[in-house]
Each structure stands twice: as structure tokens, then as C-alpha cells.
C-alpha positions in Angstrom: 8.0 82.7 24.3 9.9 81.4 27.5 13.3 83.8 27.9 16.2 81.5 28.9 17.6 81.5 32.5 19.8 83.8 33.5 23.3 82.4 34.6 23.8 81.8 38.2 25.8 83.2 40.8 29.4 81.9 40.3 31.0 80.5 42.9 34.4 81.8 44.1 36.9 80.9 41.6 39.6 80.9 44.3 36.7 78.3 46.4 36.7 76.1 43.1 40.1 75.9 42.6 40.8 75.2 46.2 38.2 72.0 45.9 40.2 71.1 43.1 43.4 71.3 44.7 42.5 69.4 47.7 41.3 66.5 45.8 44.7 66.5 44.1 46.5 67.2 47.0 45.0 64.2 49.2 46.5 61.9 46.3 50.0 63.4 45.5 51.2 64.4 49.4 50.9 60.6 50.4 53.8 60.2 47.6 56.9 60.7 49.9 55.7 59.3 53.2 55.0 55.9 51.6 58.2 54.6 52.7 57.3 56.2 56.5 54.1 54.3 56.3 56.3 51.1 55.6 58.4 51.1 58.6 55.6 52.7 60.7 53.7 49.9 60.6 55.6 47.3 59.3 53.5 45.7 56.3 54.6 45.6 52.7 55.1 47.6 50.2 52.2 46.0 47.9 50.1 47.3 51.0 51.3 50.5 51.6 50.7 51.2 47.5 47.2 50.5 47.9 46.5 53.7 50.6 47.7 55.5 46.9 45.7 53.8 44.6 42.4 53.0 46.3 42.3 56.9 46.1 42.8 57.2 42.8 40.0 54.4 42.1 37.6 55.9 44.4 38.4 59.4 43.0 37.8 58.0 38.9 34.8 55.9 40.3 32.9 58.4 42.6 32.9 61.4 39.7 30.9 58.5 37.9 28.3 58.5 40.6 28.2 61.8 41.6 27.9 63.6 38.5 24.4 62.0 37.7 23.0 63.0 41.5 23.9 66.5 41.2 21.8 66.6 37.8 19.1 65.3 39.9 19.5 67.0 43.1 22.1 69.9 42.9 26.2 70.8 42.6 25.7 72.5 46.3 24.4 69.5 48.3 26.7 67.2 46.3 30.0 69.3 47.4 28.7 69.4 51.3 28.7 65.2 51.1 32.0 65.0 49.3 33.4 67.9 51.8 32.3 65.6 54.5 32.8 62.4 53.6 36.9 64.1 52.8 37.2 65.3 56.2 35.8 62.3 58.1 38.4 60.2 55.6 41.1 62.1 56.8 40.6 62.2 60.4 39.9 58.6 60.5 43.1 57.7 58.8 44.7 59.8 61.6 42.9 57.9 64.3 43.3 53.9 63.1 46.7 51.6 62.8 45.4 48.9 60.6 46.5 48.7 56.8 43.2 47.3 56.3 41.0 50.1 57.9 43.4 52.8 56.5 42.7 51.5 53.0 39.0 51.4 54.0 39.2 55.0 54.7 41.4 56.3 52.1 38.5 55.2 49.8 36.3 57.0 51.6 38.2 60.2 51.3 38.8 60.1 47.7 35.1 59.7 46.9 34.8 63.1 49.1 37.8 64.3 47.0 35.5 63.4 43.7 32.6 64.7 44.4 34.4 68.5 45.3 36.3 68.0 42.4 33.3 67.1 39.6 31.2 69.6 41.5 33.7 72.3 40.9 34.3 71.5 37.6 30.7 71.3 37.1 29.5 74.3 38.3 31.9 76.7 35.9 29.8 74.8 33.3 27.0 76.4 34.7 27.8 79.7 35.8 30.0 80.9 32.7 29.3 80.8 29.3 32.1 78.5 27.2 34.6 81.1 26.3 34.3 82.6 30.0 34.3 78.8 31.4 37.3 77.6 29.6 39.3 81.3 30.8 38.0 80.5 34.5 39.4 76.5 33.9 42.3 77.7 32.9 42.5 80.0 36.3 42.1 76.7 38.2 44.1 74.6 35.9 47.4 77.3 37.0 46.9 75.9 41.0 46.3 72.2 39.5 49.7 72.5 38.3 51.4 74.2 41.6 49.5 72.1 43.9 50.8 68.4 43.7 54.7 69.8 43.4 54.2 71.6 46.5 52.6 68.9 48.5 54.8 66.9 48.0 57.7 68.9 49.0 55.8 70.0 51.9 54.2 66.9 52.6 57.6 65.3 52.7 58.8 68.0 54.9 55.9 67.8 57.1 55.9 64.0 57.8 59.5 64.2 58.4 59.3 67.0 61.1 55.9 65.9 62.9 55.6 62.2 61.5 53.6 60.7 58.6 50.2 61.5 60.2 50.6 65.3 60.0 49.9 65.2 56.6 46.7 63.6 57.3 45.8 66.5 59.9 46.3 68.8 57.0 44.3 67.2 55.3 41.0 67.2 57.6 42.0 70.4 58.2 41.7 71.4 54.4 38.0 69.3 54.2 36.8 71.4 57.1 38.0 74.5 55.1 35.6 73.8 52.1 32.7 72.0 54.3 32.6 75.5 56.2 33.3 77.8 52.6 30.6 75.4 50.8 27.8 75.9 53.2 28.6 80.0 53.5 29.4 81.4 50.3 28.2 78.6 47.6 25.0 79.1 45.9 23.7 76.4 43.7 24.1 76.9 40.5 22.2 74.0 38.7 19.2 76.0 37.6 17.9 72.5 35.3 17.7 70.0 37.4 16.7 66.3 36.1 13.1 65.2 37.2 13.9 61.8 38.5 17.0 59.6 39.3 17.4 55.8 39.7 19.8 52.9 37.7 17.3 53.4 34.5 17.8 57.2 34.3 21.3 56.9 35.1 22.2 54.5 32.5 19.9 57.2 30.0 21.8 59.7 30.5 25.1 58.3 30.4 23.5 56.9 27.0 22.6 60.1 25.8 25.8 61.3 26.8 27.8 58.5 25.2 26.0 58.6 21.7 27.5 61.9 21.5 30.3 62.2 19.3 31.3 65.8 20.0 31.3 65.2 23.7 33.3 61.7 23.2 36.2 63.5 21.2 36.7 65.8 23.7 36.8 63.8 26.5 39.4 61.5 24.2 41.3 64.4 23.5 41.2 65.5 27.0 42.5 62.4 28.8 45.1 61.4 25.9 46.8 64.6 26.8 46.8 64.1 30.9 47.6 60.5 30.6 50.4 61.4 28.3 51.4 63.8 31.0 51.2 61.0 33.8 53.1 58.5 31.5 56.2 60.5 31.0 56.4 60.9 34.7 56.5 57.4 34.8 59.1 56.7 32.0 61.3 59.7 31.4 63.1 59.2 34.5 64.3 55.6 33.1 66.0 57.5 30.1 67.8 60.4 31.9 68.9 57.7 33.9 70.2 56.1 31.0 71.1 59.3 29.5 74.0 59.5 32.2 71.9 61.7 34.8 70.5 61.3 38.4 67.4 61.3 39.5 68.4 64.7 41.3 69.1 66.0 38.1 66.3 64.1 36.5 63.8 66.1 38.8 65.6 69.6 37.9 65.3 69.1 34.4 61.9 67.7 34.4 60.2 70.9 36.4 60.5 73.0 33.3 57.3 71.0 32.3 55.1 71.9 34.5 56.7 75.7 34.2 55.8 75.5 30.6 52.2 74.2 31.5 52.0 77.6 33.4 53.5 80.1 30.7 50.9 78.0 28.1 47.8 77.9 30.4 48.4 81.6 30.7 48.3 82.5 27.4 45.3 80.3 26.7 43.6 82.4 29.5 44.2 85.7 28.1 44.4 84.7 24.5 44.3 81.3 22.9 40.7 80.8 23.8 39.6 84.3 22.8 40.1 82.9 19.3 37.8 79.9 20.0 38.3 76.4 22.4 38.0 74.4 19.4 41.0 76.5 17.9 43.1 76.6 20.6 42.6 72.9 21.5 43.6 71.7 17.9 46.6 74.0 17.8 47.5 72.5 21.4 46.9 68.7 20.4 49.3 69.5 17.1 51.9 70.9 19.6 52.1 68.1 21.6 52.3 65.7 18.7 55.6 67.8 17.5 56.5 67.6 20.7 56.6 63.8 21.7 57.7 63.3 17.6 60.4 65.7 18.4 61.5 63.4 21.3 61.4 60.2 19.8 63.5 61.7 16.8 66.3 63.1 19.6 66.5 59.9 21.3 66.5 57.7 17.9 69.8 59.9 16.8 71.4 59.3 20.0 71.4 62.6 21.6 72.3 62.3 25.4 72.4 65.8 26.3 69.5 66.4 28.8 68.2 69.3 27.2 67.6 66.7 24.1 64.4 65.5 26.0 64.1 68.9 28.3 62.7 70.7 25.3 60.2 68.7 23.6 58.9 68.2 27.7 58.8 72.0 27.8 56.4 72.4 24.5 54.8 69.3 25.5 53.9 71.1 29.1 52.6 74.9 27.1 50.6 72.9 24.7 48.6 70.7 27.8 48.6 73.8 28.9 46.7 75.4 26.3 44.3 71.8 25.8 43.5 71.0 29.4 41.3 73.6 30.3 39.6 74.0 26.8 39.0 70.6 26.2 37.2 70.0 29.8 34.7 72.6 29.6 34.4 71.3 25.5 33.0 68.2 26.8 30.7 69.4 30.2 28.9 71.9 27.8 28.6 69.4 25.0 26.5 67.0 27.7 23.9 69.8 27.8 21.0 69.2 30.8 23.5 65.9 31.7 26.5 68.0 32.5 27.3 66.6 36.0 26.8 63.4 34.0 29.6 64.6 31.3 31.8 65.9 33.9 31.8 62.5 36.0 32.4 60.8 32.6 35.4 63.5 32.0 36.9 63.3 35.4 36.8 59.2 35.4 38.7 59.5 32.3 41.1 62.0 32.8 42.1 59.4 35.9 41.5 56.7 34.3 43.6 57.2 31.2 47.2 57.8 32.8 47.1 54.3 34.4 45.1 52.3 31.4 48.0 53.5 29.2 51.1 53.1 31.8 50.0 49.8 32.4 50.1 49.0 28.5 53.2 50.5 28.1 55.2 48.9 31.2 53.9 45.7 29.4 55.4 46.3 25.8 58.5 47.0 27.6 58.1 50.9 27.5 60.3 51.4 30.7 63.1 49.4 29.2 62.7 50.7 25.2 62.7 54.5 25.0 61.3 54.5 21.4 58.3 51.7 22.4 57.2 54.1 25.4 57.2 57.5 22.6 55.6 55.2 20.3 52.7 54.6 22.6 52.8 58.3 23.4 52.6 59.0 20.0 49.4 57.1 19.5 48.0 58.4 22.3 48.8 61.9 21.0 47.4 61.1 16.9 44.3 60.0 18.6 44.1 63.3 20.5 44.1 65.4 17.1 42.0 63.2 15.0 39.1 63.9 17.7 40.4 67.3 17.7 40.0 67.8 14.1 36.8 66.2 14.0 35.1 68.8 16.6 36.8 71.5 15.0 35.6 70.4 11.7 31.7 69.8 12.9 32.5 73.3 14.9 32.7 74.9 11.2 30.7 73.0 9.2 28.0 75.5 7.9 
């Protein structure tokens, strides 16, 4: 009888959740210094938007492509492309002027920032049984959440002392950082590699992948709660404003969220998932479900104060915090062999999700209409636990 493989070498948590955080990082600093970018060199606004979400695109789309390679050829050699292919981004966008070539390479550096990002995500699947993977998530999930709010103070900082390029030095500095950790202290860790790879067995796995259901609710559930997390960033601010309350204030308010993530991913670290991820995850999506009803119901009454929306944000934040991590490593270990398949899939939806369902909503009138925007939420939330309860149910089904 064939014994099993014994898990690989894990990489460096604090290397993992640094590949995580540049990828973040090279979308969220950009944030404050589109207005620099503007004036700098004088196109439009429509332009300077798409340096933002060319990123984003090539960061949903390239997690697509390069979770099915790395089943084929390895997570190590993947994450030395993407760590490339990042730090040539950057430094080009240093060297050119044109809005045209700066768009070019933006989209070249979030398809680096996808392939460190699906790789690292990929490879806790590998080295850590599901329990252990979901804890180590969490770990990563805690400098997910620090990292955007600090670059963009920083980043903002940073363009404004030594101009809107320094950012993009830090940047090619930070891809140098994991090209050089990558090649020196990263083993790989896919010990079942694929046999062959073209468009046919591409399109199998992702068909095998696809077809099944456990690893489909999880992956719903998973980017229902982050989109809902990207939509009220993009909303909320419309009804403290209306609310009586400045964006200044707006801002202060709004941090608790993230604070709240913190306290919740915590817990789930060093407790919530010690009682199973399906557990914790269904208890999470039921949280955030109060939570968003708990906020329509506030606003519907006619309650201005801020802390009327502050405190169904707060158990909104601890319960992504508790479904984020769980849910992500649900769905890579339910793709079996095709995990860097799954965790392209995952990662493409996670991104893709926020701006599918702010898109719908700023349509309906969301931004406008408090209770349409909750309503969406709310959908996007019921959806969350009915996957949740299916995998939990099929979880303990005898």
C-alpha cells in the first residue's frame, strides 16, 4: 500500500503574507495620488482611473491563468515570474510619461501581483492541513487588513513629500524584496503536480473544479462577504454624509471596521476554527446577515446618530473576520490535485465580486437610496449562508 506524502516545507508565513500584502498594496497606495497623476500629466480623470483598474483586472484575470500552471509546473517557479514581472511593472511605471504606456505596465504589474498572491495562497493549501491552513490564513488575513489603510496614508504621505513616483520606487523595491526571499528561502511545496497542461486540460480542470458544489459554495460565500466589504466602502460614505457628518468624520467612524475584522480574525485564529471552518464560517455568514439587517432596520427608523451604522459596520468587520480566512482555504482544499486551479478561481472572485455588485447597485440607485444599497447587501449576504448551510450540512451528513 502507497503511504501518502508527507506535507512540505512551509514557507515563511511572514514571506506569504508579505506576497499578499504587496499585491494589495500595489492597488490601494495608487488611491491618493490619483489626483497628482492628474495634474502631473495633464490627461483626464477617465484616464488616470484606468492605472487603478487595469490592476485590478489583471490581478482577477492573471490568478485565472496562473493557478492552472502552477498545478502543472510548480507554486515556486510561478511566484519567481509574478515577482518579476511586479518589479519590472513598477520600475517601468517609474521610467515612462505616457498614460498609455503606464496603463500598459500597470497591467503588467498586477499580473505579477496575482501570481504572488494565488501562489501564496496556494501554497498554505499545501503545506498545512485545513484546520492549520485556515489558522495560518487567518495570520495573513490580520496584515491584509493593516496593509491597504497604511499605504494609503503612507502612500499619500510619500507622493506628497517626494512626488507621485516614490510610490512606485517602493513598490519595485518591495518586488525585488520577494524576487530575492522567493529564490532563497522558498521550497516548493506542490508535491502532485499535473502531468500535462494546454487549453484542453485547462478547461478540465476548471470543469472538474466547477462541477463541484462544495468548492462553488465556498467560493460564493467567500466573495459575497469581501464584495460586501468593498460595497460599503463605496456607499456608506453617501449616508453619513447624509446623516449630517463629514467625510473626516465619515473615515473615523468607519475604521472601527476594519478594527473589528482584527479582534474577529483573532479569535478565529485561536478559536473559532478549532471548532471546525465549516462551523465558524456559518456562524460568521449569520453575523454579518444580523449585521447588514441590523443596519437597514436603523436607517429605516430614521436614526442619524453615527454610531446607528458604526455598530452593525463593527459586527459586520468581526464576522468577515471570522469567514474570510475559513472560507478561502474551504474552497483551495475542496479543488483537491487542481488547487492552484481553485485558488485562481477563488482569487478572481473575491476581486471580481466587489465591482460586479457596485456596479449593480450604483445602477438601482444604491448610492442615492440607503435601503436599495442594504437590500442588495442583504442578498448578497442570504446567498452567503444558504451556501454556508449547504457545506455545513454535506460537512455532517453521515
Amino acid at each position: 500500500m502507497e503511504l501518502p506524502l508527507a506535507r512540505p516545507l512551509p514557507p515563511p508565513i511572514w514571506f506569504l503574507a508579505l506576497c499578499a500584502a504587496c499585491s494589495v498594496v500595489g492597488l490601494t497606495i495608487l488611491t491618493p495620488l490619483l489626483p497628482l497623476i492628474k495634474s502631473d500629466l495633464g490627461v483626464s480623470s477617465a484616464a488616470v482611473q484606468q492605472l487603478f483598474t487595469s490592476y485590478m483586472i489583471a490581478l482577477a484575470v492573471g490568478q485565472l491563468i496562473f493557478g492552472p500552471v502552477s498545478d502543472r509546473y510548480g507554486r515556486r517557479p510561478v511566484m519567481l515570474i509574478g515577482a518579476v514581472l511586479y518589479t519590472l511593472g513598477g520600475l517601468a511605471v517609474v521610467m515612462v510619461e505616457d498614460i498609455q504606456w503606464l496603463i500598459v505596465w500597470r497591467i503588467v504589474q498586477g499580473f505579477g501581483a496575482a501570481a504572488c498572491m494565488a501562489m501564496g495562497r496556494a501554497m498554505v493549501n499545501d503545506a498545512f492541513e485545513r484546520s492549520e491552513a485556515a489558522r495560518q490564513m487567518s495570520t495573513i488575513s490580520i496584515v491584509l487588513a493593516l496593509a491597504p489603510a497604511l499605504s494609503i496614508a503612507f502612500g499619500g504621505w510619500l507622493a506628497e513629500s517626494a512626488g507621485w513616483k516614490s510610490t512606485m520606487v517602493l513598490l519595485t523595491v518591495l518586488g525585488v524584496v520577494v524576487l530575492l526571499c522567493a529564490y532563497l528561502v522558498v521550497a516548493e511545496t506542490n508535491q502532485n503536480k499535473v502531468q500535462r497542461i494546454n487549453p484542453a486540460s485547462i478547461a478540465t480542470a476548471y470543469g472538474q473544479v466547477l462541477r463541484n458544489p462544495i468548492f462553488v459554495c465556498w467560493t460564493m460565500a467567500s466573495g459575497m462577504q469581501i464584495g460586501m466589504f468593498f460595497c460599503l466602502n463605496g456607499f456608506l460614505a453617501y449616508q453619513y454624509q447624509r446623516n449630517g457628518y463629514s467625510m473626516s468624520e465619515f473615515g473615523l467612524w468607519f475604521s472601527l471596521t476594519p478594527l473589528c475584522y482584527l479582534v474577529g480574525n483573532t479569535l478565529n485564529r485561536v478559536w473559532f476554527v478549532r471548532r471546525g471552518i465549516e462551523r465558524a464560517s456559518m456562524l460568521g455568514c449569520s453575523l454579518s446577515m444580523v449585521a447588514i439587517i441590523a443596519m437597514l432596520t436603523t436607517q429605516a427608523l430614521g436614526f442619524t446618530h453615527a454610531l446607528s451604522l458604526a455598530l452593525p459596520c463593527c459586527l459586520f468587520g468581526f464576522s468577515n473576520g471570522i469567514i474570510v480566512a475559513n472560507s478561502t482555504i474551504g474552497a483551495i482544499s475542496a479543488a483537491g490535485k487542481d488547487a492552484g486551479t481553485g485558488t485562481g478561481i477563488v482569487g478572481a472572485w473575491q476581486m471580481a465580486t466587489g465591482g460586479i455588485a457596485g456596479a449593480i447597485i450604483v445602477a438601482l440607485g444604491g448610492d442615492q437610496v440607503f435601503a436599495i444599497a442594504a437590500l442588495c447587501l442583504l442578498v448578497m449576504a442570504t446567498i452567503s449562508v444558504l451556501t454556508m448551510m449547504y457545506v455545513f450540512n454535506r460537512r455532517n451528513t453521515p
